[in-house]
Biopython code that builds the backbone (N, CA, C, O; Angstrom):
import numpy as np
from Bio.PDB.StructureBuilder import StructureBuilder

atoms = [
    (1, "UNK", "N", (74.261, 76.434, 104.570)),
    (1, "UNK", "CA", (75.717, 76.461, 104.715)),
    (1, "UNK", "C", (76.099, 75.927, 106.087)),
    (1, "UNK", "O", (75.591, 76.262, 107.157)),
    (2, "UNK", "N", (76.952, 75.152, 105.914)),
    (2, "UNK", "CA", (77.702, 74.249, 107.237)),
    (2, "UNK", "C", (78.182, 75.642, 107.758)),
    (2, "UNK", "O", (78.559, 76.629, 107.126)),
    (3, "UNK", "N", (78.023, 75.375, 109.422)),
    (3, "UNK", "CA", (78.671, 76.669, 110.349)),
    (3, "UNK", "C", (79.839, 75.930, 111.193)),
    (3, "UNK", "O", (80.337, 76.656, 112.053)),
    (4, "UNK", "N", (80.345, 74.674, 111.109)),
    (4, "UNK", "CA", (81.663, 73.938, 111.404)),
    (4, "UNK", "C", (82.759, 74.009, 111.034)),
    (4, "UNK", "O", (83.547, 73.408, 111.764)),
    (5, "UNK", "N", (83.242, 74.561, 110.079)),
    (5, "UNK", "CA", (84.196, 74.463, 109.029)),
    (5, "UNK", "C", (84.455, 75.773, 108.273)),
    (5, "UNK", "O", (84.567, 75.778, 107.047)),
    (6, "UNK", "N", (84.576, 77.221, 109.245)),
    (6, "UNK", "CA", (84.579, 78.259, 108.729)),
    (6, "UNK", "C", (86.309, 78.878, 108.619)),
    (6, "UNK", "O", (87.160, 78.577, 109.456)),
    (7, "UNK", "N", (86.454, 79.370, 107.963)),
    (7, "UNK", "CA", (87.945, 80.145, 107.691)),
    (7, "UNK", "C", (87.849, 81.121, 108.314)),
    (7, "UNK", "O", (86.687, 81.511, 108.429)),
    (8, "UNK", "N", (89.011, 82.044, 109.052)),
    (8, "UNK", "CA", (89.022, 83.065, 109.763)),
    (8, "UNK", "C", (88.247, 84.375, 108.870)),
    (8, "UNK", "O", (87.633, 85.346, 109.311)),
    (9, "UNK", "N", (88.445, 84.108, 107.931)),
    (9, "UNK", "CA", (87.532, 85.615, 107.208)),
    (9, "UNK", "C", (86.011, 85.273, 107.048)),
    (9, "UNK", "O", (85.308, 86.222, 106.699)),
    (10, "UNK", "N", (85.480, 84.244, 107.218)),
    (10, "UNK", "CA", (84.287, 83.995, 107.508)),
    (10, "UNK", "C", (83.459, 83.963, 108.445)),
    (10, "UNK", "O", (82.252, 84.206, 108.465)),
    (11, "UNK", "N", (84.416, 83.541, 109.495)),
    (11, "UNK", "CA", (83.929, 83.499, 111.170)),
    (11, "UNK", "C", (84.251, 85.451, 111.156)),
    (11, "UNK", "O", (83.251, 86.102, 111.458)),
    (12, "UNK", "N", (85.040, 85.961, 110.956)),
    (12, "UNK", "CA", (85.226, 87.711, 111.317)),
    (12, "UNK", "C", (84.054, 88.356, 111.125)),
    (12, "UNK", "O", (83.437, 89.143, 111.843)),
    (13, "UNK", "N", (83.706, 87.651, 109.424)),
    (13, "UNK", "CA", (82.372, 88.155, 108.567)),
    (13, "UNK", "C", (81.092, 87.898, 109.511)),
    (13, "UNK", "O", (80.081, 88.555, 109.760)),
    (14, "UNK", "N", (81.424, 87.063, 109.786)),
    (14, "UNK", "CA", (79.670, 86.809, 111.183)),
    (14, "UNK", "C", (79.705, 87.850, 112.230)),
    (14, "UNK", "O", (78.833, 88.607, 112.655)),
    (15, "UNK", "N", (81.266, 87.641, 112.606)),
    (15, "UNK", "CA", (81.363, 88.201, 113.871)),
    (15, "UNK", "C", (80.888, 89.879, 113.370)),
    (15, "UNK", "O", (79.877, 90.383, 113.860)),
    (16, "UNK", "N", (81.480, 90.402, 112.669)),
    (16, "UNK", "CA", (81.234, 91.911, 112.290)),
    (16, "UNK", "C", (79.482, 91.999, 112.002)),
    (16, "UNK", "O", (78.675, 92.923, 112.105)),
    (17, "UNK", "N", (79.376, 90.735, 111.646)),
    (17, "UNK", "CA", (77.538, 91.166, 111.072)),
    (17, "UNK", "C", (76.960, 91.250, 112.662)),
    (17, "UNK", "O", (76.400, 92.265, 113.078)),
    (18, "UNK", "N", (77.160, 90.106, 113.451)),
    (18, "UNK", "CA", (76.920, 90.347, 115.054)),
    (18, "UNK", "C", (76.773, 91.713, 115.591)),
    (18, "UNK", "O", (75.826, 92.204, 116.206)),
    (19, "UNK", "N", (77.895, 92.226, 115.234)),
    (19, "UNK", "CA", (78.702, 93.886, 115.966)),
    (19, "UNK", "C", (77.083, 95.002, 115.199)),
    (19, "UNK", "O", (76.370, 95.943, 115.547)),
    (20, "UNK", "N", (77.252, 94.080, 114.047)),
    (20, "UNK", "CA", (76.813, 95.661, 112.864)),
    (20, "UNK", "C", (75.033, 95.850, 113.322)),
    (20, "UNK", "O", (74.231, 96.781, 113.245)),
    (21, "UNK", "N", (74.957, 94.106, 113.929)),
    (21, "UNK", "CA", (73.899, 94.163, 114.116)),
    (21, "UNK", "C", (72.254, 94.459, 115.381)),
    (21, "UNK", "O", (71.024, 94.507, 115.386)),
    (22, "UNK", "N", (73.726, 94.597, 116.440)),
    (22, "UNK", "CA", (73.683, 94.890, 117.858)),
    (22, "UNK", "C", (72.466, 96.134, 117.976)),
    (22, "UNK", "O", (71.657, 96.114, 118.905)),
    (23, "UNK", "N", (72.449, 97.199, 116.925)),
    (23, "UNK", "CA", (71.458, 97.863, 117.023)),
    (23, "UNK", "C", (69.704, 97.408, 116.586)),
    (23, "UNK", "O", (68.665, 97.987, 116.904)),
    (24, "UNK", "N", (69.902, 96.186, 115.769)),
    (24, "UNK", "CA", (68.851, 95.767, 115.690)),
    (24, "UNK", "C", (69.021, 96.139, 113.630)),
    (24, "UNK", "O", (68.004, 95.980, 112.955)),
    (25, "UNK", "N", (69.871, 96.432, 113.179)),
    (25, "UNK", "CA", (69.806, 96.817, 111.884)),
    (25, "UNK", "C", (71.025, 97.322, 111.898)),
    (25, "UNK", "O", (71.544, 98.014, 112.774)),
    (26, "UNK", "N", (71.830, 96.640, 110.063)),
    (26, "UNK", "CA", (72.781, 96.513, 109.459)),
    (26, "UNK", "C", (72.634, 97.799, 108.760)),
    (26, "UNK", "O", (71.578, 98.008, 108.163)),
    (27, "UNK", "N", (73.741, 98.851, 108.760)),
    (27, "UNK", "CA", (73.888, 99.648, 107.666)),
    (27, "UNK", "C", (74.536, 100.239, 106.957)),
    (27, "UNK", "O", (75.515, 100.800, 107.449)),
    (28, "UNK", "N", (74.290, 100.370, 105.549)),
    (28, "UNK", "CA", (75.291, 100.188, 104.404)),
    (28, "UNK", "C", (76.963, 100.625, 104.772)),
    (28, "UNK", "O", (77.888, 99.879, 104.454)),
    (29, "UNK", "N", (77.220, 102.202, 105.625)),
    (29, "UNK", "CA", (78.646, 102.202, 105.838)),
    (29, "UNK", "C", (78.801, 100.596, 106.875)),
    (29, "UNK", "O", (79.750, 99.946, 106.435)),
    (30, "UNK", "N", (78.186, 99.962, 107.939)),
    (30, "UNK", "CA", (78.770, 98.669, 108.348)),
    (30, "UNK", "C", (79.233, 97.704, 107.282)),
    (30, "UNK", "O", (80.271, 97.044, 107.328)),
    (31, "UNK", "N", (78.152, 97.706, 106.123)),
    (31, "UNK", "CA", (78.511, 96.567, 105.111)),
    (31, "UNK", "C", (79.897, 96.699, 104.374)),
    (31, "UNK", "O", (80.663, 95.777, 104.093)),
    (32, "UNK", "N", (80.060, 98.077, 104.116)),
    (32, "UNK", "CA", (81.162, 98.782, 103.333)),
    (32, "UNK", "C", (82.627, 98.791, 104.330)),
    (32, "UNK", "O", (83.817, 99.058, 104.166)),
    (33, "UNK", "N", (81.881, 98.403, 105.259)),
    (33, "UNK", "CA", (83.355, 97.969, 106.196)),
    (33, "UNK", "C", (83.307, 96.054, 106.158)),
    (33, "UNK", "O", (84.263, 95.401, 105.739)),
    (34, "UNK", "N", (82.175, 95.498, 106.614)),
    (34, "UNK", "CA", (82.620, 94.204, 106.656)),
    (34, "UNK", "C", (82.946, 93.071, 104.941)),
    (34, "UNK", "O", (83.747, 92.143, 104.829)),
    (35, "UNK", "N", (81.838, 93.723, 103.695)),
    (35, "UNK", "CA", (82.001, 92.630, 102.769)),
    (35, "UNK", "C", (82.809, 92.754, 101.980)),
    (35, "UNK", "O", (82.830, 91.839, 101.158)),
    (36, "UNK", "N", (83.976, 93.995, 101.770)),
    (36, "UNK", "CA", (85.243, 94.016, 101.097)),
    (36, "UNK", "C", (86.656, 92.635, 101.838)),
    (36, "UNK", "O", (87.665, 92.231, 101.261)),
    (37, "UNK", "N", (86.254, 92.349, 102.914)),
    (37, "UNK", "CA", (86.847, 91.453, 104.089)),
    (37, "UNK", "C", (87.295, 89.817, 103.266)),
    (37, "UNK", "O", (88.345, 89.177, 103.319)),
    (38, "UNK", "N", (86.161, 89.577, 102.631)),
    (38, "UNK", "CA", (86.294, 88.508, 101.966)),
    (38, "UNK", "C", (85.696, 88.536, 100.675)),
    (38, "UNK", "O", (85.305, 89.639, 100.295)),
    (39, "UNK", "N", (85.500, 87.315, 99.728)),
    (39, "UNK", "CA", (84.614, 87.524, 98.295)),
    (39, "UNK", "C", (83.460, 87.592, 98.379)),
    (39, "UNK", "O", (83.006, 87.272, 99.478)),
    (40, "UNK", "N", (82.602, 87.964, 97.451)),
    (40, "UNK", "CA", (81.279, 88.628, 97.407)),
    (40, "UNK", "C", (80.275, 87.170, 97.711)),
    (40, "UNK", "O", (79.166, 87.059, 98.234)),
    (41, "UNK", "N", (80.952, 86.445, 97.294)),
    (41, "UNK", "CA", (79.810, 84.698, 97.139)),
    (41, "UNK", "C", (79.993, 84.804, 99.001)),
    (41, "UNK", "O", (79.055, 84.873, 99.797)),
    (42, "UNK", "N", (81.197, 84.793, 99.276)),
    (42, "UNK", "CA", (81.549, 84.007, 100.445)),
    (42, "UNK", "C", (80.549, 84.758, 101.945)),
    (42, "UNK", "O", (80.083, 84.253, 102.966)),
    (43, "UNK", "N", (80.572, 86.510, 101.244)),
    (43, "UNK", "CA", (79.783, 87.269, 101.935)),
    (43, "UNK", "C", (78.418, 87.255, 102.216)),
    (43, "UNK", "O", (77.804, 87.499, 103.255)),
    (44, "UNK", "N", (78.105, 86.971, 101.253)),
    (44, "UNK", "CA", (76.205, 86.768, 100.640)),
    (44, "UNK", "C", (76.211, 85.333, 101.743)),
    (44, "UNK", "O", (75.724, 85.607, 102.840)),
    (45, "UNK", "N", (76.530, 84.364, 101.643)),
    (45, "UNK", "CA", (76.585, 82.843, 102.287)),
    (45, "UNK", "C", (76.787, 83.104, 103.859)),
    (45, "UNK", "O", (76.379, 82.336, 104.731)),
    (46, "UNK", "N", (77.331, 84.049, 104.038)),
    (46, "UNK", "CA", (77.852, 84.617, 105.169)),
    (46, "UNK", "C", (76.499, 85.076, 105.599)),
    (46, "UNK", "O", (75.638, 84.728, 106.407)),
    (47, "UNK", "N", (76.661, 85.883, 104.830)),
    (47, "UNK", "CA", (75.094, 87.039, 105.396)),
    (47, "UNK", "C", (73.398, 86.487, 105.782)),
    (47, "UNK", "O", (72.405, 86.871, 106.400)),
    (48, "UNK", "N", (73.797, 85.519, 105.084)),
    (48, "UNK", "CA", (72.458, 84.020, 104.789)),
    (48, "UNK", "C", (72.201, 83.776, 105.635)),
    (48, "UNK", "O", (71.038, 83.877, 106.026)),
    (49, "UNK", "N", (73.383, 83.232, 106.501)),
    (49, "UNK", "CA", (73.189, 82.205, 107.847)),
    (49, "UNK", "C", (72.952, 83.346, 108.947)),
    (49, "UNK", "O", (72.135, 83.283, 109.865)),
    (50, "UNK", "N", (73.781, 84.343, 108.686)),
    (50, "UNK", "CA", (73.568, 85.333, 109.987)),
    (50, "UNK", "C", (72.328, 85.810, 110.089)),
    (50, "UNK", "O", (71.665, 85.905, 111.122)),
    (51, "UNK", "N", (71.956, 86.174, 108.770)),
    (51, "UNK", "CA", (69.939, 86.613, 108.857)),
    (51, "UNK", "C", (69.250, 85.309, 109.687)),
    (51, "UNK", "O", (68.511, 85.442, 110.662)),
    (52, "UNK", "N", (69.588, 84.237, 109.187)),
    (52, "UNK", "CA", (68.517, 82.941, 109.328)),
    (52, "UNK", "C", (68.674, 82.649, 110.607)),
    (52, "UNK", "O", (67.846, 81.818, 110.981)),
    (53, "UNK", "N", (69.721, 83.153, 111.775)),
    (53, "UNK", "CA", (69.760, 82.915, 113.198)),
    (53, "UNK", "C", (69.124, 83.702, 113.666)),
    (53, "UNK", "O", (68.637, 84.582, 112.957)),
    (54, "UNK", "N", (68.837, 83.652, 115.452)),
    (54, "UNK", "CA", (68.216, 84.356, 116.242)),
    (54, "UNK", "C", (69.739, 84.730, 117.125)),
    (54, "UNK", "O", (70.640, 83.997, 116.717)),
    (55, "UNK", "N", (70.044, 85.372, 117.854)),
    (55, "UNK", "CA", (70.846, 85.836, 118.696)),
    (55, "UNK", "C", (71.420, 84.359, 119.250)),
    (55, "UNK", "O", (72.599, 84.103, 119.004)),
    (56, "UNK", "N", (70.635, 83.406, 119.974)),
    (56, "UNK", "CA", (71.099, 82.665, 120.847)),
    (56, "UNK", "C", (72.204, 81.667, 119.676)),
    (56, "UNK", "O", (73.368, 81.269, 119.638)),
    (57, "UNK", "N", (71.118, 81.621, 118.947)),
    (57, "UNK", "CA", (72.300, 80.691, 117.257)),
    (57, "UNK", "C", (73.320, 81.299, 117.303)),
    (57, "UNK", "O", (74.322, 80.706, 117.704)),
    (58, "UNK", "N", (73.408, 82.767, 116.886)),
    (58, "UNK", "CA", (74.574, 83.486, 116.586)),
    (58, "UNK", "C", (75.625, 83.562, 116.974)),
    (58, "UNK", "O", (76.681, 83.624, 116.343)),
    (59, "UNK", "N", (75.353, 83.568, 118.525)),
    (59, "UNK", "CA", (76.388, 83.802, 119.777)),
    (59, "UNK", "C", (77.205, 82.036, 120.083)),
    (59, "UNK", "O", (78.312, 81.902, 120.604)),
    (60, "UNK", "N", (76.487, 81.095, 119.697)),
    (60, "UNK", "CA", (76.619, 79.872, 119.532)),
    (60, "UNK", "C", (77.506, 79.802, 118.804)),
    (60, "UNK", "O", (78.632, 79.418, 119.120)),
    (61, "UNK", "N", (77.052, 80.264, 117.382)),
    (61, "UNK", "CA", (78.336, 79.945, 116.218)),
    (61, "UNK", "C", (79.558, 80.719, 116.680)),
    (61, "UNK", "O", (80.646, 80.144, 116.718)),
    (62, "UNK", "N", (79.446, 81.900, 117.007)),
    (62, "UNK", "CA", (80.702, 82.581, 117.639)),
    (62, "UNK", "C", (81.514, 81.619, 118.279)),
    (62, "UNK", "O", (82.441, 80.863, 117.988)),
    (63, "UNK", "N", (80.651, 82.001, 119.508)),
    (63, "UNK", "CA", (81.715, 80.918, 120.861)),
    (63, "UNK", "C", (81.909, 79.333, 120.252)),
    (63, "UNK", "O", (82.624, 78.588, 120.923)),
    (64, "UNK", "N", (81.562, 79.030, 119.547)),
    (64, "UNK", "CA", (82.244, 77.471, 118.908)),
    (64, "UNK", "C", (83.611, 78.077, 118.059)),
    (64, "UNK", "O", (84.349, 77.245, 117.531)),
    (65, "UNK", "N", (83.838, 79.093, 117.974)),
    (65, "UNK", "CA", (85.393, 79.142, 117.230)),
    (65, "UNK", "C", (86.679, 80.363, 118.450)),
    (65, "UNK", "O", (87.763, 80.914, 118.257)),
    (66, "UNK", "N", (85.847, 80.277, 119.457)),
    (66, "UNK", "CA", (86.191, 80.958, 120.447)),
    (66, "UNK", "C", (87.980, 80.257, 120.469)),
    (66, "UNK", "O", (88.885, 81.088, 120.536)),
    (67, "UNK", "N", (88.215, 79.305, 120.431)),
    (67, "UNK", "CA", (89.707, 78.126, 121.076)),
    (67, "UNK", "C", (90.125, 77.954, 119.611)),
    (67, "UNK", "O", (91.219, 77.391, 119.575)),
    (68, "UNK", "N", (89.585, 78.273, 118.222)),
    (68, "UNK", "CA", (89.825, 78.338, 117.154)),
    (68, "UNK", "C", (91.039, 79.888, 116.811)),
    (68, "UNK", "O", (92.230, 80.175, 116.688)),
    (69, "UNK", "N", (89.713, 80.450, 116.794)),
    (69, "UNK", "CA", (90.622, 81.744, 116.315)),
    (69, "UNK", "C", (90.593, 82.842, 117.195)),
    (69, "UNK", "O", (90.863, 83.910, 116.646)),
    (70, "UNK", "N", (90.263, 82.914, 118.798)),
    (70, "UNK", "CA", (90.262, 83.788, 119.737)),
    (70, "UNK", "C", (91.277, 83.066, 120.742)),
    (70, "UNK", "O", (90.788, 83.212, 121.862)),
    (71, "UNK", "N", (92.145, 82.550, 120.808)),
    (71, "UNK", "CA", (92.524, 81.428, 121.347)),
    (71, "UNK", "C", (94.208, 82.537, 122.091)),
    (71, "UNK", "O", (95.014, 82.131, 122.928)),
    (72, "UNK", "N", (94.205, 83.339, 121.678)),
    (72, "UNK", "CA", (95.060, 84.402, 122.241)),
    (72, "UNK", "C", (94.934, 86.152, 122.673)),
    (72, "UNK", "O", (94.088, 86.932, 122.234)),
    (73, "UNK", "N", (95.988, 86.450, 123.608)),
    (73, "UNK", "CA", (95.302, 88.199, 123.407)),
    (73, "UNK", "C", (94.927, 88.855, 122.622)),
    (73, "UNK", "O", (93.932, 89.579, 122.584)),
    (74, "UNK", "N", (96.319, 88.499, 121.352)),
    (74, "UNK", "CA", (96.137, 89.098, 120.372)),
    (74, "UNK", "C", (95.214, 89.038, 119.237)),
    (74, "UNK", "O", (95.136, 89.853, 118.317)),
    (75, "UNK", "N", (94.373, 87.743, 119.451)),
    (75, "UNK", "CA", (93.323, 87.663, 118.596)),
    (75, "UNK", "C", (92.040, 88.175, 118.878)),
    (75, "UNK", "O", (91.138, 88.611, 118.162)),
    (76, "UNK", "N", (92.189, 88.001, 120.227)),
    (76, "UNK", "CA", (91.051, 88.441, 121.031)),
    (76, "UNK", "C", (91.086, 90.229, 120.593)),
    (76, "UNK", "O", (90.283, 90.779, 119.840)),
    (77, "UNK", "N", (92.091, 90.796, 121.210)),
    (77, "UNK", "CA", (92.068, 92.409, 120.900)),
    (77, "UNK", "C", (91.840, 92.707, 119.284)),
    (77, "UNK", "O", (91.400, 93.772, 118.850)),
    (78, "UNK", "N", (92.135, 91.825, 118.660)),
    (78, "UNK", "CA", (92.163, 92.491, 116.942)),
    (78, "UNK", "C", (90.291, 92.181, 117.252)),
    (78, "UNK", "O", (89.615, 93.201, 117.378)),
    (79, "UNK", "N", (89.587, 90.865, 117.353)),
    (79, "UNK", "CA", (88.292, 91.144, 117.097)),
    (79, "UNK", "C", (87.683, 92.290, 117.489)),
    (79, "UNK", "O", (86.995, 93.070, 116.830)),
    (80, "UNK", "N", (88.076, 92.316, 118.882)),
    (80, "UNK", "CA", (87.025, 93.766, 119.840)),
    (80, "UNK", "C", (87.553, 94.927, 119.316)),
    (80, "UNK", "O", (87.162, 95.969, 119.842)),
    (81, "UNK", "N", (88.447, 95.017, 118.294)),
    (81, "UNK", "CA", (89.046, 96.215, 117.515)),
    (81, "UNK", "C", (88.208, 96.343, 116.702)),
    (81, "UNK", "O", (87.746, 97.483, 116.731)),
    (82, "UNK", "N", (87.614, 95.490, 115.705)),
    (82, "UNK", "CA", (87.283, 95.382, 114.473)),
    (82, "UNK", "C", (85.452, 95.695, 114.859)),
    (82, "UNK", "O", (84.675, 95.896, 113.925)),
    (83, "UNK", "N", (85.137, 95.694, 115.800)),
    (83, "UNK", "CA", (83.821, 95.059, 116.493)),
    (83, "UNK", "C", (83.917, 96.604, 117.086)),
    (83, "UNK", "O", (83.056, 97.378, 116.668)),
    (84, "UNK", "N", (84.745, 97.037, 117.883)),
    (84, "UNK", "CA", (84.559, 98.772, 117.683)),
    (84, "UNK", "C", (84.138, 99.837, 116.745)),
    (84, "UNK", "O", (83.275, 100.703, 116.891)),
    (85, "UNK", "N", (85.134, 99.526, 115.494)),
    (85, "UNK", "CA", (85.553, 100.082, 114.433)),
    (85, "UNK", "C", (83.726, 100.412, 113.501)),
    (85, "UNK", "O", (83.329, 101.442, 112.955)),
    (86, "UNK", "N", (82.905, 98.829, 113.702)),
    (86, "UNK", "CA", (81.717, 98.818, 113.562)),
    (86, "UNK", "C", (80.791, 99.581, 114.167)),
    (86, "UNK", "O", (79.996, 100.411, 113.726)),
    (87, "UNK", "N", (81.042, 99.128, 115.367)),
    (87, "UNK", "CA", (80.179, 100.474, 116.190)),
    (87, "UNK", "C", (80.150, 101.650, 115.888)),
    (87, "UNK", "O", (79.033, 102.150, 115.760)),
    (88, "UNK", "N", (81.312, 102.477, 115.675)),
    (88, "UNK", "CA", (81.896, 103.546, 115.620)),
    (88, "UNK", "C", (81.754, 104.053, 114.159)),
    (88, "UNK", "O", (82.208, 105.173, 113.927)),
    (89, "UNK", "N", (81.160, 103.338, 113.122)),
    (89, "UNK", "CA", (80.826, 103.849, 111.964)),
    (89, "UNK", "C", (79.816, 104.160, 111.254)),
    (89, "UNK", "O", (79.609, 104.199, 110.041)),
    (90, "UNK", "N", (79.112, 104.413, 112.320)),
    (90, "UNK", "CA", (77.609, 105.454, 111.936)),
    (90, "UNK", "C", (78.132, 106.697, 113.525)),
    (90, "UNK", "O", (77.160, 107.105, 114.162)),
    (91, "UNK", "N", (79.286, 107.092, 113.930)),
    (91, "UNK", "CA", (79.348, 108.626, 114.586)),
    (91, "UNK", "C", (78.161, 108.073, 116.455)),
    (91, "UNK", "O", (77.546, 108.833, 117.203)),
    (92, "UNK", "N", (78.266, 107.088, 116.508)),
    (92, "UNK", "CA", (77.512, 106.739, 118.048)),
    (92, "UNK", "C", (77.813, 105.674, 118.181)),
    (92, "UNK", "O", (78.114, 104.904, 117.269)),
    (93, "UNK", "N", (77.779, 105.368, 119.657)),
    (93, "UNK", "CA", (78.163, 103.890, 120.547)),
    (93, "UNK", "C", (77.250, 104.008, 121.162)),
    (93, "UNK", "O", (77.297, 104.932, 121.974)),
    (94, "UNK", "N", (76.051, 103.226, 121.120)),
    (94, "UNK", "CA", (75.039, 103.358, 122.269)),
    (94, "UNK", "C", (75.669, 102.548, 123.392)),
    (94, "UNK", "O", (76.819, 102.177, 123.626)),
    (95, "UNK", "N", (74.476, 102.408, 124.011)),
    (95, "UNK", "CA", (74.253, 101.903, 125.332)),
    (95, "UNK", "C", (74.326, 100.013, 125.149)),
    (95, "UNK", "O", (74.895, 99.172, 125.845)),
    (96, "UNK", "N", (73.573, 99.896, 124.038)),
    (96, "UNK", "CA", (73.673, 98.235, 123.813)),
    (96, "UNK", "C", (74.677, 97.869, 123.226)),
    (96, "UNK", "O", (75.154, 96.846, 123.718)),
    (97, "UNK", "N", (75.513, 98.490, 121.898)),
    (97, "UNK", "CA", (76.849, 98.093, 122.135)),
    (97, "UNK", "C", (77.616, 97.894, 123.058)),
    (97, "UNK", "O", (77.879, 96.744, 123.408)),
    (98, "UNK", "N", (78.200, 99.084, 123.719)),
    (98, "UNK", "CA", (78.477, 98.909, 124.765)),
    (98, "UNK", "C", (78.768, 97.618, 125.833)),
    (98, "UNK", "O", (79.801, 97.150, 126.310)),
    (99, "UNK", "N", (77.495, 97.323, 125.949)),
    (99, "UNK", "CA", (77.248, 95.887, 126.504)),
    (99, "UNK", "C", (77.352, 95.024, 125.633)),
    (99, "UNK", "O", (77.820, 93.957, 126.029)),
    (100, "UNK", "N", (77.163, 95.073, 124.888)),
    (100, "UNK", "CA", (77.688, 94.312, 123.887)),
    (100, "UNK", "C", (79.197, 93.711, 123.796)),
    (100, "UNK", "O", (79.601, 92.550, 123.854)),
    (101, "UNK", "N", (79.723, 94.671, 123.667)),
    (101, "UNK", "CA", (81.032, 94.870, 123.697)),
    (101, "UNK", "C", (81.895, 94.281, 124.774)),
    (101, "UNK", "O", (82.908, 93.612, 124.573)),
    (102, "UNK", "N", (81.148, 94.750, 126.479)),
    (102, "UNK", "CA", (81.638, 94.132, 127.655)),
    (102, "UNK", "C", (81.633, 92.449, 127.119)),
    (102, "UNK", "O", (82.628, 91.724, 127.100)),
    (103, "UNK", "N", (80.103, 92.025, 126.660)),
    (103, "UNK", "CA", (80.138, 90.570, 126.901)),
    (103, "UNK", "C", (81.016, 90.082, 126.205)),
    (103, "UNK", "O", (81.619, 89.147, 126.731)),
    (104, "UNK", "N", (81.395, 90.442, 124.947)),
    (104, "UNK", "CA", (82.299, 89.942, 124.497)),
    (104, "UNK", "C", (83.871, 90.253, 124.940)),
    (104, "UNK", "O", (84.659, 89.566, 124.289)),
    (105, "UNK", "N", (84.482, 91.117, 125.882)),
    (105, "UNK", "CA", (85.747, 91.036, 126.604)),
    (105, "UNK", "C", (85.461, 90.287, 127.472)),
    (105, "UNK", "O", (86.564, 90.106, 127.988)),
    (106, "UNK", "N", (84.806, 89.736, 127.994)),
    (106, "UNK", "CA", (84.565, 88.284, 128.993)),
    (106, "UNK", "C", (84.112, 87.604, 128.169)),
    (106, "UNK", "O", (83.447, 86.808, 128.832)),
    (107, "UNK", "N", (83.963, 87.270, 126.856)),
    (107, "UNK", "CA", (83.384, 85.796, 126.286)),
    (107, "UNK", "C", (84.637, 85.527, 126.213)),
    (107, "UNK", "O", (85.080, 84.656, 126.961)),
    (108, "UNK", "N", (85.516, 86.213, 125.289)),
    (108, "UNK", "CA", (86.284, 85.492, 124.349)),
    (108, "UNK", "C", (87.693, 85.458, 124.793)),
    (108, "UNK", "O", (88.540, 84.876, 124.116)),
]
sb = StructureBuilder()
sb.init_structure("model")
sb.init_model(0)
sb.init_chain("A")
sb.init_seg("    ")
for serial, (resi, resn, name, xyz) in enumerate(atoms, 1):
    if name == "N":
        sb.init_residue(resn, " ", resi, " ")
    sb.init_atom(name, np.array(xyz, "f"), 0.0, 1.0, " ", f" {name:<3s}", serial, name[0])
structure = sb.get_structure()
């Protein structure tokens, strides 16, 4: 799947798998928050490319839609909302979210 040409519910869908994945492993309440977001094909295709990267890919595809769809406060605050909301749905925020979290209020 081309990573150039993504729609805002697709680029979110990465971005949340990013968030979900910060601990090193995706789990089912994260999924049950990110793949209702868009359609089930679009999710799976989604989920494809995000497995098949390493971090440095990932963060790549991100910041290439950074002037796309982060391109204001308000877009910026809805992601690091949504990218909380992930964290926050297994009842803990570690330490690598966290940082996580910082890098992305200075990426984007």
């Amino acid at each position: 799947m081309q990573t150039d040409n993504w729609t805002y519910p697709e680029f979110h869908a990465f971005v949340m798998l990013y968030a979900a994945n910060t601990d090193g492993h995706i789990t089912t309440e994260e999924e049950a928050l990110i793949a209702p977001t868009i359609t089930s094909d679009a999710y799976a295709k989604i989920k494809s490319v995000f497995m098949a990267c390493d971090d440095a890919e990932a963060l790549d595809i991100i910041f290439s839609y950074k002037d796309q769809y982060c391109c204001t406060e308000e877009d910026k605050s809805r992601i690091l909302a949504d990218m909380m909301e992930i964290y926050q749905s297994h009842d803990k925020l570690g330490q690598v979210e966290r940082e996580v979290h910082h890098l992305f209020q200075k990426c984007l």
